[in-house]
KOLTIKOL-711756 format. One line per 4 residues: their letters; for each residue x, y, z of N, C-alpha, C, O. Coordinates in pm, 1 decimal. Layout:
a	X,Y,Z,X,Y,Z,X,Y,Z,X,Y,Z | ... $
***
This chain:
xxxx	-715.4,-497.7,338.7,-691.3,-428.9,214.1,-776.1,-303.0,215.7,-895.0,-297.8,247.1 | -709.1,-216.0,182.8,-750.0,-64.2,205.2,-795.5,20.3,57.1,-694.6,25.7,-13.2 | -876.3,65.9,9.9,-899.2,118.1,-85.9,-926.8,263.2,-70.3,-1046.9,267.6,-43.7 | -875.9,395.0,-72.9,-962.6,528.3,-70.9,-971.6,565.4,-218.2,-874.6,565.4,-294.1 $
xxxx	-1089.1,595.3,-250.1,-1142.4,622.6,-386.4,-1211.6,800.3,-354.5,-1193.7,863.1,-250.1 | -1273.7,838.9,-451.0,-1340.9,984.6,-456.8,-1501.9,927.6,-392.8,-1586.1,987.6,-326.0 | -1500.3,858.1,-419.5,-1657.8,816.1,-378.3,-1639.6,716.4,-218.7,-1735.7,704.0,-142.8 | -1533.0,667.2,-195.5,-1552.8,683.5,-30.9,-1373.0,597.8,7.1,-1261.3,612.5,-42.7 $
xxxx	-1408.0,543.1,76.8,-1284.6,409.5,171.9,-1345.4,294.8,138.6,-1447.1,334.1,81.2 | -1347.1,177.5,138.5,-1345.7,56.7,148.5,-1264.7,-60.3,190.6,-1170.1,-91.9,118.5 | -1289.4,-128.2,297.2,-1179.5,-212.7,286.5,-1252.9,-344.9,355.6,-1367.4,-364.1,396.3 | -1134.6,-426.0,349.8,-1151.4,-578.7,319.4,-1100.5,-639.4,409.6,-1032.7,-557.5,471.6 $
xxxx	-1088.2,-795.0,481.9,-989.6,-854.3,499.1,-957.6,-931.4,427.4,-1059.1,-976.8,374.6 | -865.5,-980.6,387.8,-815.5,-1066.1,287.9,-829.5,-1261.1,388.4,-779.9,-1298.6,494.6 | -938.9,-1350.5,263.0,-961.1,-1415.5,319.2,-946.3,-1568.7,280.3,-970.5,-1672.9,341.1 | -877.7,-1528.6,106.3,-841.2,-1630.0,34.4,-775.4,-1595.7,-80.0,-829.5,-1516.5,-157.1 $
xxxx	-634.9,-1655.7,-112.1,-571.2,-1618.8,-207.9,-478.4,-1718.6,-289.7,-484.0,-1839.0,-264.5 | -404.5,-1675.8,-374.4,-324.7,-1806.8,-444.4,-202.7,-1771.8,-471.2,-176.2,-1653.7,-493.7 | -116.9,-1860.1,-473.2,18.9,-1783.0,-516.8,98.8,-1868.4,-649.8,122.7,-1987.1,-671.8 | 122.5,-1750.8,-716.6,168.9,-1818.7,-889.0,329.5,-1782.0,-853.2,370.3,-1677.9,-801.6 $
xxxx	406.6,-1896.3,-895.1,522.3,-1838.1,-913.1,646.3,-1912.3,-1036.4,724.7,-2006.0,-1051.0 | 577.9,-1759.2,-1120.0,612.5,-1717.5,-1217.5,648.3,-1835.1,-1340.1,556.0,-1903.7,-1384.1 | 826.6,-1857.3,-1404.9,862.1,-1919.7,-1500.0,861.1,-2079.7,-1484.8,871.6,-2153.8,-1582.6 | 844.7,-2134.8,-1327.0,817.0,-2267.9,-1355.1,706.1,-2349.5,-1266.4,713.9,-2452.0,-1198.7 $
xxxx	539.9,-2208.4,-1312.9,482.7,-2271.5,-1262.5,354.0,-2249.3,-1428.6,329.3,-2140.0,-1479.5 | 318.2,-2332.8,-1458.6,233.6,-2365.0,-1585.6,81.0,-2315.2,-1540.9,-18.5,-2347.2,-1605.9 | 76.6,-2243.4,-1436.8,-77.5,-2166.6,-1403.4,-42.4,-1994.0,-1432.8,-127.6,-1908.8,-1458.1 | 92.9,-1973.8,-1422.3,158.7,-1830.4,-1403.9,147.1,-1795.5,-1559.0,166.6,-1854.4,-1665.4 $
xxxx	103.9,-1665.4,-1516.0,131.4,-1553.3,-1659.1,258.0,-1578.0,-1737.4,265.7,-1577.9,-1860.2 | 345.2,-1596.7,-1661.9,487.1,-1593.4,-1675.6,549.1,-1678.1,-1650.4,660.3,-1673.8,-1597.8 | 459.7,-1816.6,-1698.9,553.8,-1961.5,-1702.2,654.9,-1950.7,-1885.8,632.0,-1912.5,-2000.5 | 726.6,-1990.2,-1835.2,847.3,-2000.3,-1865.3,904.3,-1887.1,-1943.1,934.1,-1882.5,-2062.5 $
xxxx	914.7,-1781.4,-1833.8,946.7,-1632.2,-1894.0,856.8,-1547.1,-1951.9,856.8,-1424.2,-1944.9 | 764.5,-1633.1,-2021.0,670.1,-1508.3,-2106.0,668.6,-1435.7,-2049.6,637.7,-1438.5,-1930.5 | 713.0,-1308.5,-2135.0,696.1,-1146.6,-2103.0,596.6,-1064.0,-2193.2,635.1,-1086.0,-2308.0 | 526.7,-1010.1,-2196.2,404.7,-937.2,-2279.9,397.8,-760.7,-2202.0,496.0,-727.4,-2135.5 $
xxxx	320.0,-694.2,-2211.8,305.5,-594.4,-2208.8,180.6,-622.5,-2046.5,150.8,-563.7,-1942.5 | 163.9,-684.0,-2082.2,-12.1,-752.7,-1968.8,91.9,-771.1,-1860.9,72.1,-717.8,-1751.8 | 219.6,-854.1,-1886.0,312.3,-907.5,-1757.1,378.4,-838.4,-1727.6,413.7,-857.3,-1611.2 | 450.4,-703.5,-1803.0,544.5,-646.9,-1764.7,544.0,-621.4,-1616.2,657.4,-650.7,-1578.0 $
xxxx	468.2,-579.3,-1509.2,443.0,-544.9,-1411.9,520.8,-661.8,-1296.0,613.8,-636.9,-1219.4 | 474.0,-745.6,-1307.7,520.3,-898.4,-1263.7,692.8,-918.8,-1273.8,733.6,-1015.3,-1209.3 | 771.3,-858.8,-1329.0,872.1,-889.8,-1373.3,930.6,-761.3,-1283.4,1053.4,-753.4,-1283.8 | 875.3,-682.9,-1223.9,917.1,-522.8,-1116.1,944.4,-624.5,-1028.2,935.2,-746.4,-1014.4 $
xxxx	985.2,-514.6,-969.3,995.6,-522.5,-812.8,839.5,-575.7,-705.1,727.1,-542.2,-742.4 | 854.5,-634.8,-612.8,734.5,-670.9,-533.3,679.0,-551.1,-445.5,735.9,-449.6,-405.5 | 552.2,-595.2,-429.2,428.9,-455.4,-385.9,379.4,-355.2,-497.6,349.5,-239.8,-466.8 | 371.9,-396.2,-615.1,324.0,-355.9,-689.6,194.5,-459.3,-727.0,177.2,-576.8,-694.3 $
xxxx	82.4,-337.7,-836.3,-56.8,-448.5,-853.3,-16.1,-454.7,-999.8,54.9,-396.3,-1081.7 | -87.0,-541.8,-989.7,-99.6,-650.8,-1144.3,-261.6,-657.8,-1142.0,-339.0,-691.3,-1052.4 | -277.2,-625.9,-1237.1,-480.0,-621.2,-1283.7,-461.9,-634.7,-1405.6,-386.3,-579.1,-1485.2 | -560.8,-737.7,-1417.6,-597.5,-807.4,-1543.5,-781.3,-830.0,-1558.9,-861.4,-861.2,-1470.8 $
xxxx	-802.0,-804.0,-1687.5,-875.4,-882.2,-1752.4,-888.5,-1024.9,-1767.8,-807.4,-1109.2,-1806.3 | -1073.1,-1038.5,-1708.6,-1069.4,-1198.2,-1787.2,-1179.1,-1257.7,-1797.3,-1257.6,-1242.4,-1703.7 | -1222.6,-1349.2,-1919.3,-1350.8,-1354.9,-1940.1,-1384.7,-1232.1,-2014.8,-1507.3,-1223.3,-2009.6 | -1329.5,-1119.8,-2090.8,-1338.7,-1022.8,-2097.8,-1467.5,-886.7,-2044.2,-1523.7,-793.9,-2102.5 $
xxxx	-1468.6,-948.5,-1888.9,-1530.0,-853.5,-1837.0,-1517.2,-860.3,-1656.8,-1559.5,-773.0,-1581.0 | -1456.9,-971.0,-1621.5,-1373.9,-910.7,-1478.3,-1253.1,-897.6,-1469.0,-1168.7,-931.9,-1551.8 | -1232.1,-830.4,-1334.5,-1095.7,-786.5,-1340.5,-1022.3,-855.9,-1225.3,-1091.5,-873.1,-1125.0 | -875.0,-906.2,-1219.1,-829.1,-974.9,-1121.7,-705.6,-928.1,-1107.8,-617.1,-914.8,-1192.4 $
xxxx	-707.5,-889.8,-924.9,-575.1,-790.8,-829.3,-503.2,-851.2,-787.4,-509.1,-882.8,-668.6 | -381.7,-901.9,-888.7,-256.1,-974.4,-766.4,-149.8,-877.4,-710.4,-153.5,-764.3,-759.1 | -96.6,-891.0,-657.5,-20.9,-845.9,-532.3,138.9,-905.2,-634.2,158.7,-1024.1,-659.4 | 224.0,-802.9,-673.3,398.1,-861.4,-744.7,438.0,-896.2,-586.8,411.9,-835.6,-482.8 $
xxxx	513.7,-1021.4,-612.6,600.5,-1068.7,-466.8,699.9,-1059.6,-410.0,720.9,-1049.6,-289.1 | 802.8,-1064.3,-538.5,925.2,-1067.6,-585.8,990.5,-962.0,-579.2,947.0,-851.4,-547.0 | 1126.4,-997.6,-617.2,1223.7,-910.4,-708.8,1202.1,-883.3,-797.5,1093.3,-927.6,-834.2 | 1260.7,-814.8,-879.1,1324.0,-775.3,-1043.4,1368.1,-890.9,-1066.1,1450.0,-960.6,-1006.3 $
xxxx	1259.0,-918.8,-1230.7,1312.3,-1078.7,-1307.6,1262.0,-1167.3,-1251.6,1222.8,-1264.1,-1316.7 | 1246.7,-1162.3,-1109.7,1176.8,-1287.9,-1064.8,1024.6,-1301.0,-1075.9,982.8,-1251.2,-971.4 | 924.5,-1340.7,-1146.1,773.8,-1297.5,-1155.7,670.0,-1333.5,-1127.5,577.9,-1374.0,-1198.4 | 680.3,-1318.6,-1002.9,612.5,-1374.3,-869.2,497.1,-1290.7,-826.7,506.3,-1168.6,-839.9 $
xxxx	397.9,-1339.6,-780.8,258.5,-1278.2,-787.9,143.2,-1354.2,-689.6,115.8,-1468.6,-725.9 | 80.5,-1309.8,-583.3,-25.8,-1347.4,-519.5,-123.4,-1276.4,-571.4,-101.3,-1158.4,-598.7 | -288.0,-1350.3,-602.5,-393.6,-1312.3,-669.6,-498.7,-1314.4,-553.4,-502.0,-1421.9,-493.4 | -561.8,-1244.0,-521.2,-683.8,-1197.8,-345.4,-777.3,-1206.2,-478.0,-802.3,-1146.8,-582.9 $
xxxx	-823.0,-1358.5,-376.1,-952.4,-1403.3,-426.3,-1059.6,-1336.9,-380.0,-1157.1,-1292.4,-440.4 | -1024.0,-1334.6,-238.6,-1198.9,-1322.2,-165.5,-1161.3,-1213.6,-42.5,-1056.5,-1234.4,18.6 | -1220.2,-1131.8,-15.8,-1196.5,-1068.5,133.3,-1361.2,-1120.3,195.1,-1450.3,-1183.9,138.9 | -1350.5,-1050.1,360.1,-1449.9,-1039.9,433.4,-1475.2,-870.8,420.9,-1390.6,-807.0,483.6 $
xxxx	-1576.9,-788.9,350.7,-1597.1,-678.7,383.5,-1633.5,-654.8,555.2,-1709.6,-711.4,633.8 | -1511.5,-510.9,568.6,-1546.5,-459.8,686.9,-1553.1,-359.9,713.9,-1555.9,-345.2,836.1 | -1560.8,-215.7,622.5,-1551.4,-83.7,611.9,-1601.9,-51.1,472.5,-1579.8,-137.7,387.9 | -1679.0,81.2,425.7,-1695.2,84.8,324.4,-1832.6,7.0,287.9,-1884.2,56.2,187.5 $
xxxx	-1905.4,-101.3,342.4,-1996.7,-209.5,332.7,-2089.5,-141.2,238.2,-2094.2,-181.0,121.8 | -2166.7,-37.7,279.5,-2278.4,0.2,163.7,-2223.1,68.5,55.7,-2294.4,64.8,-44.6 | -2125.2,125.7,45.2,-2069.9,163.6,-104.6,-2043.7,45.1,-180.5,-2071.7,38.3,-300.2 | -1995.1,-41.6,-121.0,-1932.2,-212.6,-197.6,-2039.6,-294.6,-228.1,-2010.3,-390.2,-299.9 $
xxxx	-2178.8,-283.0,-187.6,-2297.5,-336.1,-214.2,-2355.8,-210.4,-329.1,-2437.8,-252.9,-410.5 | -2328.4,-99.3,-337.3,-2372.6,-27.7,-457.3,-2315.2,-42.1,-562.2,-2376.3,-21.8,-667.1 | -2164.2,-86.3,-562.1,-2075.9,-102.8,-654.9,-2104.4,-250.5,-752.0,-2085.7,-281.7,-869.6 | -2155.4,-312.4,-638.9,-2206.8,-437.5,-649.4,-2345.6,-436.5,-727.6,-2379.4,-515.2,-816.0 $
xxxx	-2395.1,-364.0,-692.2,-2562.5,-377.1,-717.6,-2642.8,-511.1,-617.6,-2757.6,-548.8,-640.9 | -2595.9,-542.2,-557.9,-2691.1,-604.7,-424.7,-2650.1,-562.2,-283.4,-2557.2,-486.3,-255.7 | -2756.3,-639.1,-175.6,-2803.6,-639.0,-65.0,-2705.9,-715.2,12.8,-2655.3,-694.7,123.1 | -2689.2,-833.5,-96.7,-2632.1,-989.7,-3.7,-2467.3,-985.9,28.4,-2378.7,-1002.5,-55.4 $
xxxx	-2447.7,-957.1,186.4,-2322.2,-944.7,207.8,-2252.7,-1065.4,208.3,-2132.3,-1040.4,202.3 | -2275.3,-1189.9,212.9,-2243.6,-1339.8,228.0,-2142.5,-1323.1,90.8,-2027.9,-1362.9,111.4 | -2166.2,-1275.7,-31.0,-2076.7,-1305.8,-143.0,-2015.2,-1181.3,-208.1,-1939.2,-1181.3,-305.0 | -2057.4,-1081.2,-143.4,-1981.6,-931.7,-170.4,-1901.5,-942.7,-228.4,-1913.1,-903.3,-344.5 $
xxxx	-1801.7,-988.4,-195.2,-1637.8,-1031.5,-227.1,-1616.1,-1168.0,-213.2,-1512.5,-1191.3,-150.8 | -1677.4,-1266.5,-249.4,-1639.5,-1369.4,-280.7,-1594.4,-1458.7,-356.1,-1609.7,-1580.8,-352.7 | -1512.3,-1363.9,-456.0,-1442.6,-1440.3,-562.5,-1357.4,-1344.5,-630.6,-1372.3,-1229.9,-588.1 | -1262.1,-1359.5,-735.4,-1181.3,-1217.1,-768.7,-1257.1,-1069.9,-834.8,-1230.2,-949.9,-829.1 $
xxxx	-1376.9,-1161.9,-905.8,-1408.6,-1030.2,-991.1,-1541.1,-968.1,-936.0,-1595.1,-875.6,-996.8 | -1602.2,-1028.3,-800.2,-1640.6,-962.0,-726.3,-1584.9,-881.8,-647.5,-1656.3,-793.0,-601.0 | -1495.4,-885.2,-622.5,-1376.2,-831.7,-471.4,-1345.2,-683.0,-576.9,-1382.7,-568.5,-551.8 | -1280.4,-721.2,-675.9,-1262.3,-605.5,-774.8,-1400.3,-463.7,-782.2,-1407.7,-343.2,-758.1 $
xxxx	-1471.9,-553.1,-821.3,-1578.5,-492.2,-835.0,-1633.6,-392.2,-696.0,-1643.2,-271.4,-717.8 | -1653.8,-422.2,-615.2,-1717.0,-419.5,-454.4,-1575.2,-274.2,-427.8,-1593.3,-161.5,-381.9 | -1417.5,-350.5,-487.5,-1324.0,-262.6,-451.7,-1289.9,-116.9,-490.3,-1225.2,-20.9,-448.5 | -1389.2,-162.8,-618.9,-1352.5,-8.0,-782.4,-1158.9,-79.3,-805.5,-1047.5,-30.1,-823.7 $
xxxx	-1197.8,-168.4,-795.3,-996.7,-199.7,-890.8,-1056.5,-229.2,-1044.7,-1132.4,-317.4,-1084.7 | -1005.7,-144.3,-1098.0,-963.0,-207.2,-1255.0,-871.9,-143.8,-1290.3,-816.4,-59.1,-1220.3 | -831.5,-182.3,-1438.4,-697.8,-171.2,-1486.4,-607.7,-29.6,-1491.1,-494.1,-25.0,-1538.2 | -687.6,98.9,-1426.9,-652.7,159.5,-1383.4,-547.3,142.8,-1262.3,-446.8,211.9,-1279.1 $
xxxx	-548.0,83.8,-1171.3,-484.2,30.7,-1063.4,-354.9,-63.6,-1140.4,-255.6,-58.0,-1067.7 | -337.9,-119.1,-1223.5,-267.3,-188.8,-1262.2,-129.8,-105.6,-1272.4,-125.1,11.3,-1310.7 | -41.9,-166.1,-1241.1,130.6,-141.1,-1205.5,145.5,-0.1,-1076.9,240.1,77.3,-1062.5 | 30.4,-6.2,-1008.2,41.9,108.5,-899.3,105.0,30.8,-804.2,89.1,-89.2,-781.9 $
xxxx	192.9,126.4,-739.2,270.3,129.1,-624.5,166.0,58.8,-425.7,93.9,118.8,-345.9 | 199.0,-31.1,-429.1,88.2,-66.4,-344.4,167.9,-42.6,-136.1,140.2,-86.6,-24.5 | 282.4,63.0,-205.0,332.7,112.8,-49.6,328.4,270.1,-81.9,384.9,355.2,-13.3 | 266.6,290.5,-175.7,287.4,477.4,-150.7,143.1,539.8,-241.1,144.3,638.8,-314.1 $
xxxx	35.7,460.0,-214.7,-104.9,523.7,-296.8,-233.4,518.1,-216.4,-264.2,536.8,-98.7 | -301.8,481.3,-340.0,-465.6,498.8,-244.1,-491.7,348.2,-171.7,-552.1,320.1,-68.2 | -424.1,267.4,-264.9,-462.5,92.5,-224.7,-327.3,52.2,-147.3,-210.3,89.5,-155.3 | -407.6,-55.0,-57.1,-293.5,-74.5,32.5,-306.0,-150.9,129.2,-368.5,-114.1,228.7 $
xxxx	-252.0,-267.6,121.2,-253.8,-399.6,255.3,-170.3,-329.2,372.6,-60.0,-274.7,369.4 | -280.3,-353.5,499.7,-227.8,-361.8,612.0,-181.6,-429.5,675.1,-231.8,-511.9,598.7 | -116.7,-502.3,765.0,-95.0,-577.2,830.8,-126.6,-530.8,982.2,-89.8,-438.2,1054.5 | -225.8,-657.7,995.3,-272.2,-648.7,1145.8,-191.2,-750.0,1237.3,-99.7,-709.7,1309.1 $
xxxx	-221.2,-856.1,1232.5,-173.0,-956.5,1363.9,-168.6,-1088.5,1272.5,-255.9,-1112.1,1189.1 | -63.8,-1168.0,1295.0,-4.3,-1298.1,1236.3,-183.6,-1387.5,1244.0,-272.9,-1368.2,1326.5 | -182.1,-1459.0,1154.9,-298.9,-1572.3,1155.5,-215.1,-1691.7,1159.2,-122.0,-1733.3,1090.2 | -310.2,-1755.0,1314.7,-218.8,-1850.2,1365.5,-221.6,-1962.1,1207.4,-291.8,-1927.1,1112.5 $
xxxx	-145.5,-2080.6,1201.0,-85.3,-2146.8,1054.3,-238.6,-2268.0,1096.5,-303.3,-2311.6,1001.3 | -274.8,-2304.9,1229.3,-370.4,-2410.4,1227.8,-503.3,-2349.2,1198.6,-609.3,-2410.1,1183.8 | -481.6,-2209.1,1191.7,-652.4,-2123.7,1108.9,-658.7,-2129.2,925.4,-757.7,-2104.0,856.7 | -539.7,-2164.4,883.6,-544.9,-2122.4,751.2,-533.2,-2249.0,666.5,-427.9,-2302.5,631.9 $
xxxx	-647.8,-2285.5,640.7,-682.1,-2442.1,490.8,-552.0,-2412.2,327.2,-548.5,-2321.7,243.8 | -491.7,-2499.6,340.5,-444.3,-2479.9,252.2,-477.9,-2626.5,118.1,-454.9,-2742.9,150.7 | -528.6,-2593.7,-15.0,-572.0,-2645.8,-113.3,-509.3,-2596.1,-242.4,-444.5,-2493.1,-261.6 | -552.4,-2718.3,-348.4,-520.1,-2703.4,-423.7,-581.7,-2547.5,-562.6,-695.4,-2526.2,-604.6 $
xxxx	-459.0,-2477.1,-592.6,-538.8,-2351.3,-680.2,-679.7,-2445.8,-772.4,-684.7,-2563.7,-807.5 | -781.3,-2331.3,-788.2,-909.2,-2327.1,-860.7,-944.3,-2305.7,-1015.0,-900.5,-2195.1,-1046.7 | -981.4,-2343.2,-1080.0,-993.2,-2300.7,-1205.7,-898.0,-2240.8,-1291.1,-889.0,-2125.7,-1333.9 | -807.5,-2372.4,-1312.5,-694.3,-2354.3,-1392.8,-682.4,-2552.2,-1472.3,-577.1,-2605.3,-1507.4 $
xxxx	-741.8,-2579.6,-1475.2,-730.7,-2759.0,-1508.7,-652.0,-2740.4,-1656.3,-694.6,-2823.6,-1736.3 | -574.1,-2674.9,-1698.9,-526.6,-2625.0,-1828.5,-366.6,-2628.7,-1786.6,-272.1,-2644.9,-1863.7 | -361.4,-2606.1,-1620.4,-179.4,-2615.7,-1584.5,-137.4,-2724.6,-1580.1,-35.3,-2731.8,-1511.7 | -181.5,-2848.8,-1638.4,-119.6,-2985.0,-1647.0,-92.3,-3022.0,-1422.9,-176.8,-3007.9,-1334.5 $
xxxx	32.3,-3061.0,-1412.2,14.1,-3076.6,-1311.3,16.5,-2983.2,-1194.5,-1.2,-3015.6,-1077.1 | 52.1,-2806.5,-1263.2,33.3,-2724.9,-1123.1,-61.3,-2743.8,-1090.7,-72.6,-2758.8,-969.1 | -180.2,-2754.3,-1171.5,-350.1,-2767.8,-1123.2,-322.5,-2791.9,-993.3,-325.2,-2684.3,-933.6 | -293.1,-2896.0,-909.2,-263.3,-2952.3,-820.8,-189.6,-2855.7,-679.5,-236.3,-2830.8,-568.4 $
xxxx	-97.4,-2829.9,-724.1,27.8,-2739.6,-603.9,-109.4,-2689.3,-563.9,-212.1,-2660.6,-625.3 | -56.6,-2690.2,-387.7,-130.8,-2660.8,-238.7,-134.0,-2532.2,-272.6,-256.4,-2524.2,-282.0 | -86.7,-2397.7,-305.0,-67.4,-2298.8,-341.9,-219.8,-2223.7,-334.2,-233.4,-2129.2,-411.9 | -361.6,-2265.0,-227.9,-437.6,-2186.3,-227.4,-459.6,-2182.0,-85.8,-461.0,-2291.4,-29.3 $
xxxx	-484.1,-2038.7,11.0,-492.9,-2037.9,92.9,-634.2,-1960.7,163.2,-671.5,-1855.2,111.9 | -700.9,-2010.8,267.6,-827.3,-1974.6,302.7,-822.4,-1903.5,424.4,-751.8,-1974.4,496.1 | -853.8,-1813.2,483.3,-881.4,-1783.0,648.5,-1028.4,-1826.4,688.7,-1071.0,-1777.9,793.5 | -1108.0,-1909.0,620.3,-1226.4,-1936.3,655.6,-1303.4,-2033.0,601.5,-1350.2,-2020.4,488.4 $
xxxx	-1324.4,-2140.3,677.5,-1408.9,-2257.2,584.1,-1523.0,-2219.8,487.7,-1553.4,-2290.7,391.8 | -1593.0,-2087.9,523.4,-1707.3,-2080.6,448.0,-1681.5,-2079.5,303.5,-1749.1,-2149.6,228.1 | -1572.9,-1992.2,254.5,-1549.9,-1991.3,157.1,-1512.0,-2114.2,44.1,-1520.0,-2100.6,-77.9 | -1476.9,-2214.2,102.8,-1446.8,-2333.3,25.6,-1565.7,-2372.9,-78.2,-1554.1,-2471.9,-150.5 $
***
């Protein structure tokens, strides 16, 4: 994940994420259609960002998946910083690279994403997933999504994915 800002580049690998999808999943913004002004974005076309508020003071970058109508959304929990490192520790206000980006509203933070970024074009701007080389399927832990015990039984769906034990 690629960020160019006025104050430098940054980027990430993407190292844990979740995937909501949409009207019949009870963790999604947009279980069972809800549409709001917060979701409209989700309901576009896919490769677009979705940034949200929460806790009312971090911010969280999903990735639209989908089609039009369909409101589908991956949320990048965690990267591995690998470019950018001492700007993302200033952004941060620490030293300790172990948790830089280890959770959404650090990753945000470390990234400069906030709701500015929200409904930007994520194939024709400053932010922007690369794709490097397939991750073989026996590298990647797949678990149940995190901090949602409120989705009745999505709580559960495998729907979280890791490139790295540390992070668990």
């Amino acid at each position: 994940m690629v960020h160019v800002t006025s104050e430098g580049t940054t980027i990430g690998k993407i190292t844990e994420v979740e995937a909501y999808i949409g009207p019949f999943d009870a963790a999604a913004h947009t279980y069972k259609g809800k549409r709001t002004n917060r979701t409209e974005v989700a309901f576009g076309p896919g490769g677009y960002a979705y940034v949200y508020l929460i806790y009312g003071m971090y911010y969280c970058f999903n990735v639209v998946t989908n089609v039009v109508e369909k409101p589908e959304a991956v949320l990048i929990r965690a990267l591995e910083p690998i470019d950018g490192i001492e700007l993302m520790k200033k952004r941060r206000n620490t030293d300790k690279l172990k948790n830089l980006c280890s959770g959404p509203g650090k990753l945000c933070q470390a990234m400069a994403i906030d709701k500015s970024i929200n409904q930007v074009d994520l194939c024709a701007g400053k932010l922007y997933i690369l794709y490097k080389d397939n991750i073989p399927k026996e590298d990647i832990i797949t678990t149940p999504r995190i901090n949602i015990d409120y989705a009745g039984e999505a709580k559960d769906y495998p729907w979280r994915f890791l490139y790295s034990c540390e992070l668990i």
